[in-house]
Structures are given as C-alpha cells and as structure tokens.
BAVOMI-880361 format. One line per field, with one value per residue (C-alpha): residue number from 1; residue in three letters; x, y, z negated. Coordinates in steps of 0.001 Angstrom, whole numbers, plus 500000, padded with zeros to 6 digits. Example, Ala and Ser with C-alpha at 12.3 -4.5 7.8 and 13.67 -1.06 7.14 Angstrom:
% residues 2
nr: 1, 2;
rest: ALA, SER;
X: 512300, 513670;
Y: 495500, 498940;
Z: 492200, 492860;
This chain:
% residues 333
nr: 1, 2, 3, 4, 5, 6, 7, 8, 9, 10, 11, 12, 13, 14, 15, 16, 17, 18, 19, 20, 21, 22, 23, 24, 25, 26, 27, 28, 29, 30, 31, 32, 33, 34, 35, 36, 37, 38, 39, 40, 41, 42, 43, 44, 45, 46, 47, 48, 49, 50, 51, 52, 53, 54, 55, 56, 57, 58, 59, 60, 61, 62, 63, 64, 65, 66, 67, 68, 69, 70, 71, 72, 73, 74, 75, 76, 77, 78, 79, 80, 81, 82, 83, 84, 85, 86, 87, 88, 89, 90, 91, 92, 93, 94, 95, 96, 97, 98, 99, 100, 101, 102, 103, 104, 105, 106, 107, 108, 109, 110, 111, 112, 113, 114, 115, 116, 117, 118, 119, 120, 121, 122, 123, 124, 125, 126, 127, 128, 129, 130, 131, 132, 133, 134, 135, 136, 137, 138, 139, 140, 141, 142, 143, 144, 145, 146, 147, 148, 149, 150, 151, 152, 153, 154, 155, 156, 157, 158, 159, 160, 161, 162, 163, 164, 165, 166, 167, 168, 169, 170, 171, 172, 173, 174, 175, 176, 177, 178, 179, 180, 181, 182, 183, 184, 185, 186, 187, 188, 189, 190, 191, 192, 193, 194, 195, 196, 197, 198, 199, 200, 201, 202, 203, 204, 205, 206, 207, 208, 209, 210, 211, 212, 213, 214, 215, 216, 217, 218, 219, 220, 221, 222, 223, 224, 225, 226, 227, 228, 229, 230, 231, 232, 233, 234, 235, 236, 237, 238, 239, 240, 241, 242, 243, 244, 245, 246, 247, 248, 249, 250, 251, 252, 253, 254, 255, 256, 257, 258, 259, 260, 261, 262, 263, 264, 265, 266, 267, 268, 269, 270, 271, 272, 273, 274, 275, 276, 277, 278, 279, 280, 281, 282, 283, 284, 285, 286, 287, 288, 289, 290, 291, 292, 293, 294, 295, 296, 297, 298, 299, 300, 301, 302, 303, 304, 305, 306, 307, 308, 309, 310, 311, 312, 313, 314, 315, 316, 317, 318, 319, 320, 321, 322, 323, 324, 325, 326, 327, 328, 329, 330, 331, 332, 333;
rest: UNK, UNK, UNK, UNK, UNK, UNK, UNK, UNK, UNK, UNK, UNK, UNK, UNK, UNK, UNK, UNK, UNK, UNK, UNK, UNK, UNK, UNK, UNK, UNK, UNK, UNK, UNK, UNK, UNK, UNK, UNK, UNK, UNK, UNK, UNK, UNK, UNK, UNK, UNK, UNK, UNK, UNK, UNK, UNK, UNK, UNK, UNK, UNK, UNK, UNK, UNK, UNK, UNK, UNK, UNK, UNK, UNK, UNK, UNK, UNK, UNK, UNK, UNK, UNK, UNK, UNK, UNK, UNK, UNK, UNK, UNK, UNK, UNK, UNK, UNK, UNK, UNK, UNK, UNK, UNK, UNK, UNK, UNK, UNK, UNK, UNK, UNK, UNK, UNK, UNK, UNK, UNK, UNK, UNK, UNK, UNK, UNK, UNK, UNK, UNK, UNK, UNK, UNK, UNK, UNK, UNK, UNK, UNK, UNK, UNK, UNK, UNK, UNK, UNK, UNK, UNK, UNK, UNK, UNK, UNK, UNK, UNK, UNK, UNK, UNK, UNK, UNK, UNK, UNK, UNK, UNK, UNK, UNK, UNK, UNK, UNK, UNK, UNK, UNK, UNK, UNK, UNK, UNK, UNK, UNK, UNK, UNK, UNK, UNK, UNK, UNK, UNK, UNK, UNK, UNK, UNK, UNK, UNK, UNK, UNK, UNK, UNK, UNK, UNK, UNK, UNK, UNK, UNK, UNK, UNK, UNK, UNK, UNK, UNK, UNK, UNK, UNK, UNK, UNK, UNK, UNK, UNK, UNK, UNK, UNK, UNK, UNK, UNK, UNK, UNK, UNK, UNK, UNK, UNK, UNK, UNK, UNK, UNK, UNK, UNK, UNK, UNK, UNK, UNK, UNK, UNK, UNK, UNK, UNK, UNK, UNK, UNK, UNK, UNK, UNK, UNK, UNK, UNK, UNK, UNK, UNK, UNK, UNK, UNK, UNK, UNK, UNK, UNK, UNK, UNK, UNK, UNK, UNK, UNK, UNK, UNK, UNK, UNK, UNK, UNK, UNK, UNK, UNK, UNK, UNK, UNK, UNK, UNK, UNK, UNK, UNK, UNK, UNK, UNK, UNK, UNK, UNK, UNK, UNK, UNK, UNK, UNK, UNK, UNK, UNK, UNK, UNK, UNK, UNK, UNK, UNK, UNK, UNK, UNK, UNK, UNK, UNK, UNK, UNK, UNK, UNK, UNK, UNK, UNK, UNK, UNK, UNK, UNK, UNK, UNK, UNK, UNK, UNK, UNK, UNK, UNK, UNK, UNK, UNK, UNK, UNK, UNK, UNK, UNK, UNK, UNK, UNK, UNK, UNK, UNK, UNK, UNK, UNK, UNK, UNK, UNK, UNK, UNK, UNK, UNK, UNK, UNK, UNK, UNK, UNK, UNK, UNK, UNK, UNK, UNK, UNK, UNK, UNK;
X: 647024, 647996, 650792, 650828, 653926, 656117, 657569, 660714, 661837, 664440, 662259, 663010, 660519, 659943, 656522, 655883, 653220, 649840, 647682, 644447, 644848, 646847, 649890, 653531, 654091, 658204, 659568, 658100, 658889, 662150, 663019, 661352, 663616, 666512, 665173, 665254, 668460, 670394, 670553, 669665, 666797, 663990, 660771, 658943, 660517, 659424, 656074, 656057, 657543, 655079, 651769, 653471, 653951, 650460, 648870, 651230, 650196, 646554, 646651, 647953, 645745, 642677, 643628, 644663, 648152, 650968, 653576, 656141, 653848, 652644, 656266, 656266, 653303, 654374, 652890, 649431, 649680, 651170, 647541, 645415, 647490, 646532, 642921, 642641, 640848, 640654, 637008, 638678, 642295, 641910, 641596, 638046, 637480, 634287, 635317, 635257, 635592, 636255, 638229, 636771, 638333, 636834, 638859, 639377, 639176, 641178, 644009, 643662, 647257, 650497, 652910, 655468, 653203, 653175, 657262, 657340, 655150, 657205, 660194, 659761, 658264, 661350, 663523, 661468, 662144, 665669, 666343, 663846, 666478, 669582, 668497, 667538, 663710, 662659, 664600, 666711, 664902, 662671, 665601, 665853, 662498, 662467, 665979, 667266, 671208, 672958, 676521, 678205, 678890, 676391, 677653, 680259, 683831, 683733, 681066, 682858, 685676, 689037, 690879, 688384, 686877, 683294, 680794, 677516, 674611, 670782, 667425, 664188, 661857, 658675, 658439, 656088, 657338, 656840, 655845, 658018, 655621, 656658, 655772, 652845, 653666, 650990, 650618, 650807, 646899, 645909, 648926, 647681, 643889, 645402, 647225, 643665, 642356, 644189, 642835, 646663, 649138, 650854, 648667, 650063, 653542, 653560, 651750, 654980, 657738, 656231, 655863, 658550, 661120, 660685, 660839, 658664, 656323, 658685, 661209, 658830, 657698, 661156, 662468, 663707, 663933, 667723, 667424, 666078, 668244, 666690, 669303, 671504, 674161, 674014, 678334, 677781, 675881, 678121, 676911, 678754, 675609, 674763, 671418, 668227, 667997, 666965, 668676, 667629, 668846, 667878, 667161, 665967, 664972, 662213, 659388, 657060, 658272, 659164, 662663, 663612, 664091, 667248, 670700, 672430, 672196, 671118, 670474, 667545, 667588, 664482, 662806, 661233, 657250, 658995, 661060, 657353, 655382, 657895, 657665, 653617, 653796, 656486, 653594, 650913, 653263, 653958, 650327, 650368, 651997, 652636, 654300, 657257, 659258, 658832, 661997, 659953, 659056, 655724, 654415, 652248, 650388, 646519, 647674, 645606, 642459, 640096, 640779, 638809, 642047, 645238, 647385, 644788, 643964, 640304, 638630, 640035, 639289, 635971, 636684, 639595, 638046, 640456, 639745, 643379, 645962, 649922, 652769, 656277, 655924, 652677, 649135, 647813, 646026, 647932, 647146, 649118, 647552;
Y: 714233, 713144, 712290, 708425, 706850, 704029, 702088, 699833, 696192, 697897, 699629, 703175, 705237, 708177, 709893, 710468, 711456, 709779, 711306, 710634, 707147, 706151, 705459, 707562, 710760, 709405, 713135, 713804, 710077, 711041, 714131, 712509, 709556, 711530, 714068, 711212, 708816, 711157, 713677, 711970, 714098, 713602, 711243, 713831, 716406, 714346, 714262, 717839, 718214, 715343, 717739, 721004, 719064, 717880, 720958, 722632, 719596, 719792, 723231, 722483, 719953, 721979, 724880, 722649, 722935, 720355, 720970, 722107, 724782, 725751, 726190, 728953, 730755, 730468, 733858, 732804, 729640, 731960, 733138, 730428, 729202, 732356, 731902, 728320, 726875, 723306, 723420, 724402, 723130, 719445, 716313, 715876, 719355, 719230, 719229, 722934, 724753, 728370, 730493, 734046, 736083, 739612, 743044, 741715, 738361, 736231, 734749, 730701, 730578, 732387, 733794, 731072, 728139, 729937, 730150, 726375, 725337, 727161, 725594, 722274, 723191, 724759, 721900, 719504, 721612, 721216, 718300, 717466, 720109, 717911, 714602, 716029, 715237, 718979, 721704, 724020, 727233, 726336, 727417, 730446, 731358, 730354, 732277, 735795, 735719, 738910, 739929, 741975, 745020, 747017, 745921, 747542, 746871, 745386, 742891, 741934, 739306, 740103, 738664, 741588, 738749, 739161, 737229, 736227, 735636, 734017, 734505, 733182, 735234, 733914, 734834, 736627, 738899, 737247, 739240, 739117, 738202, 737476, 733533, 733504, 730715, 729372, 731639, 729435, 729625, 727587, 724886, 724693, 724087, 721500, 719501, 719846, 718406, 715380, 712045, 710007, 710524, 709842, 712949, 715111, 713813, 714677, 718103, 719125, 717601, 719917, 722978, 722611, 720934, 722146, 719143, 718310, 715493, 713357, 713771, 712793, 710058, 708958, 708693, 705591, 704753, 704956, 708321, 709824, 710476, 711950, 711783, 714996, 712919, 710418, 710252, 706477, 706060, 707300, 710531, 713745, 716175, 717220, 717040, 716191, 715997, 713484, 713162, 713677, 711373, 711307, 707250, 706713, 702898, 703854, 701206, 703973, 705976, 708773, 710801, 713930, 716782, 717650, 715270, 716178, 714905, 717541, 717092, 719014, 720255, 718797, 721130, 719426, 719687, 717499, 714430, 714127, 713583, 710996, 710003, 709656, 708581, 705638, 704325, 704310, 702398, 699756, 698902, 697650, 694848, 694515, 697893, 696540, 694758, 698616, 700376, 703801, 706135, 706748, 703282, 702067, 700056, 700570, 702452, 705466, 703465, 706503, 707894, 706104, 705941, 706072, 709152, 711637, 714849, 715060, 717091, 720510, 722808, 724631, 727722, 728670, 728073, 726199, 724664, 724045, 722048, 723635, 721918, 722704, 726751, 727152, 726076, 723436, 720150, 717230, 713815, 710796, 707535;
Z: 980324, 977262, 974631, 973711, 971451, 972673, 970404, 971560, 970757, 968676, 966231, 967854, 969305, 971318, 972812, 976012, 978113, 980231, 983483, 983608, 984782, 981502, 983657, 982260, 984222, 985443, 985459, 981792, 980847, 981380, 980238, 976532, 976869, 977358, 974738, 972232, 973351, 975527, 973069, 969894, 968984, 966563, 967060, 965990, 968364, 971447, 969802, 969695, 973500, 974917, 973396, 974587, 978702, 978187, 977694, 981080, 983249, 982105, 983089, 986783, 986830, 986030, 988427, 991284, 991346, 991168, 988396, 990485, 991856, 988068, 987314, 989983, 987982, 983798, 983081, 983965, 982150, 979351, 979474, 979471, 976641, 974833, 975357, 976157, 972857, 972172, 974695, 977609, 976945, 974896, 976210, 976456, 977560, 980229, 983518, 985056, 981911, 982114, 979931, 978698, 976285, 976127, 974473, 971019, 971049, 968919, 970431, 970505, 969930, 968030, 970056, 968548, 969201, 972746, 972567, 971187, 974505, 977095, 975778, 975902, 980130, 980283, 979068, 981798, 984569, 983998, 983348, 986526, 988410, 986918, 988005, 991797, 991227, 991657, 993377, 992321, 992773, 990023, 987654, 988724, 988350, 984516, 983511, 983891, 984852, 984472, 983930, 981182, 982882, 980389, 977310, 975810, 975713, 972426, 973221, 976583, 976949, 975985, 979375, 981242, 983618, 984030, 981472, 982242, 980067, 980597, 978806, 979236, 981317, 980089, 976301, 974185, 971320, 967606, 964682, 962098, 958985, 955912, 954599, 952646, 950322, 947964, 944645, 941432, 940916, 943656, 942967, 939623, 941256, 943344, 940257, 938632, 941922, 942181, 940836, 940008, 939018, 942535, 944046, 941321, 942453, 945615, 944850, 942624, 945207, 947154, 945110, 942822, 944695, 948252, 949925, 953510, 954113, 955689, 953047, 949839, 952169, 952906, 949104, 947807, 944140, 944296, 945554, 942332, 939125, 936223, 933787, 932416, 933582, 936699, 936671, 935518, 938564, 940865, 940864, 940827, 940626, 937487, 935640, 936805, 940771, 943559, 946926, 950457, 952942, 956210, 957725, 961044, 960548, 957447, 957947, 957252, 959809, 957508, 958499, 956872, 959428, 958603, 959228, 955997, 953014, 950195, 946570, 945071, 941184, 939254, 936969, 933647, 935236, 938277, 935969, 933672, 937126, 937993, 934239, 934875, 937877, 936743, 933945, 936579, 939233, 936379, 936440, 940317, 940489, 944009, 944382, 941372, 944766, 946624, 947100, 948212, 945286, 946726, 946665, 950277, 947768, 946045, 943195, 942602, 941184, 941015, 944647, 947764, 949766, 947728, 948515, 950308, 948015, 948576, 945388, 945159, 942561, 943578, 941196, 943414, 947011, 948344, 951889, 952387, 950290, 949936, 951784, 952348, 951084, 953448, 953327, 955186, 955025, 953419, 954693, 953264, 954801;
C-alpha cells in the first residue's frame, strides 16, 4: 500500500492510494476524491490522508485482516503505530516483520502524528458508511454518543430538550510543549551557510517574516512592496510588506495553507535580501520573463543545485535547517 498522486486533465490534483498490485483501493479512492472536490480541501491534505490510510491498510494487510475488520480493532493498530518504525511499517518493510518495543523504548511516533493517522481512518470509514460501501456498525465503534444529562444547566440547551454530543474513542493524550523555535545563533549559522543570495532569501522569509514553504514558493513579484508607501500602487498597507495570496493553479505547485489573504510587515534585514537577491536575479537572464520571486531558473552559480541549503555552519552543529518557527530539513528542488 501506498500513496501515488493523480494529476487531472484540468491541472488539479489529488493523492490517493495503491495495493500491492499498483491498482487504486475504490473505497480510499473515494473518500480522497471527495476529500479534495467534494469538500474543496487541500492537495496537500489528501497527501497527508492517502500516507495516514496507507499505513492502516498496510497494517491489516500485514496482520491478516481486511479493513473493515481492522476498523473493529483501532487500539491495536494504535499500537503498532506507536512502535511500528519505518522497518516494520514502510513500504519495503520485509515481509513478516515483527514489532518489539521493550519498557522504555522510544516511541516511533508522537501522539499527534498518532491523532493525525486515526483521523484521516476515521474520515474513510465514514464516508465508506455514507455511500453504503461498509456498514453502519463501524460508526459506532469509532465515536462515543452520549447525552447532556451530566452537564450542568448552564451548558445544556435553553428549550430543556435533550443534547447529544460525540468524541472519538480512539485518541491518545498530547503533551502540551511549548514550540521550540530556532534561537538566533543557529539562523545566523544558516545565513553564513548559504551560498546566494536566493538561499539567504528564503532563510529570512522564513525567520523574519514567518511565512511556510508553500507560501515563499508561491510569491509573485507583484506580491512584494518594499516601499514606505505602496498607496500609488494600489496599496492601502503601509510600509514595507509583501502579500500572501493563496492560488490553486501555481505551475509550481506551491499553495499557501491558508485561504486568506494576509499581508506580512518586512523588517529592514528582509527588503536588503530582496535588495541582494534582486542584483543576483538581474544576472540570469532567463529568470527576467519569471513572475515568481524565487526564480525556477540556474541562478545560484556557486551551489550544485540552485535552491537546496547544503553547507551549514559546522561551529554550531547544525544537522537540521529552520523552517516555519521549527527545525527541520529544507529542500527547495
């Protein structure tokens, strides 16, 4: 089992998933199509459901069960997922691999990424339910129903009928931890790290500005205004500041998470990397037609592959690269 992306006539583009015999699984087919059309959600969200059903049809397919049968039994796939690394639980995971985790051993995955997984199952089932593919007992075995009788008066309609309310009853508790952004140190060892002006770019939209990977991707050249005042553009925002705008149609595939617009303020480090950057793009000729800021074309002439951060700072250890207020790997291919 797998996740594989389809890509329509139209341009638009959903995931979905493959068995074994790289033919589409109809009742996950489905639920991703509707997922993506039905209820207009994200490319990226179906790529994030199509992994999570992969993994829960892996599993049933590794223990001998059908899915509808692993639906019965969620709390022991809760703990293979727990304990199922990437040699028992990937794709090319050898046949008859066993899971053993001992007192102590380090969970394979978070609670959330646990919580993320059971949701999208959840959301299958359901929608298998709706469309009369899988019966309807299956629902209640993935959803506590109770009434209102315990809550007090205040919390309780004010006509006095009875209310009912549901919760999932497969979910582990999450930690509450506190985000452990990256501390100026290392961003300053990845600025030293970067070999353009473009690297450095994207470092600080990052850092300084706050913005994801698919919305520094996304940004056109119209989107960024760097003057004190942009009113003789059309622009109401004052001072430095560059728009996000979220377009589904981006050749490059990039679309910003969220569906409103936003602007961001621009601090003075941020408008003299676009400055930089600006003089560098002038020298590639090819990237003058781009509309992007980020250019698809060869311009970082001392990096192997333009875009990709590869020489971090070796004073500061760094094995990982910041992104969006965590640390993580960037790739920009």
């Amino acid at each position: 089992m797998r996740a594989f992306m389809v890509r329509l006539p139209s341009g638009a583009g959903y995931w979905t998933v493959l068995d074994e015999e790289l033919a589409v699984v109809p009742f996950a087919d489905a639920f991703l199509r509707h997922l993506r059309f039905g209820r207009d959600g994200a490319e990226s969200t179906t790529r994030a459901y199509a992994g999570a059903i992969a993994l829960f049809l892996r599993w049933c397919a590794r223990t001998g069960k059908d899915w509808q049968a692993g639906a019965e039994q969620l709390g022991l796939f809760m703990t293979w997922l727990a304990h199922a690394g990437p040699a028992a639980s990937g794709i090319d995971a050898e046949p008859g691999a066993v899971v053993l985790a001992g007192p102590g051993a380090v969970p394979a995955r978070s609670a959330r990424r646990v919580n993320a997984v059971l949701t999208a199952v959840r959301g299958m089932i359901v929608h298998a339910v709706t469309e009369g593919t899988a019966p309807g007992r299956l629902v209640r075995l993935l959803f506590e129903v109770a009434d209102d009788a315990d809550l007090p008066a205040a919390a309780r309609g004010e006509d006095g009928s009875p209310g009912w309310r549901v919760r999932a009853r497969h979910r582990l508790h999450e930690p509450q931890r506190p985000v452990d952004r990256a501390a100026d140190a290392d961003i300053v060892a990845l600025l030293g790290g970067c070999c353009s002006a473009r690297d450095r770019l994207i470092v600080l939209l990052m850092a300084r500005a706050g913005l994801r990977r698919g919305e520094a991707l996304g940004l056109r050249r119209g989107d960024v205004h760097l003057l004190t005042d942009s009113r003789e553009l059309g622009c109401e925002v004052a001072r430095a500041h560059l728009h996000v705008v979220r377009r589904d149609g981006n050749p490059n595939g990039a679309v910003a998470k969220s569906r409103r617009e936003r602007a961001v303020p621009l601090d003075f480090l941020v408008v003299q990397a676009f400055d930089s950057y600006e003089f560098e793009r002038m020298g590639v000729p090819a990237a003058a037609s781009g509309d992007f800021v980020l250019s698809r074309h060869p311009d970082n002439t001392y990096c192997p592959e333009p875009g990709v951060i590869r020489t971090l700072s070796p004073e500061a250890a760094l094995e990982q690269a910041f992104f969006a207020g965590e640390v993580r790997i960037i790739f920009w291919l």
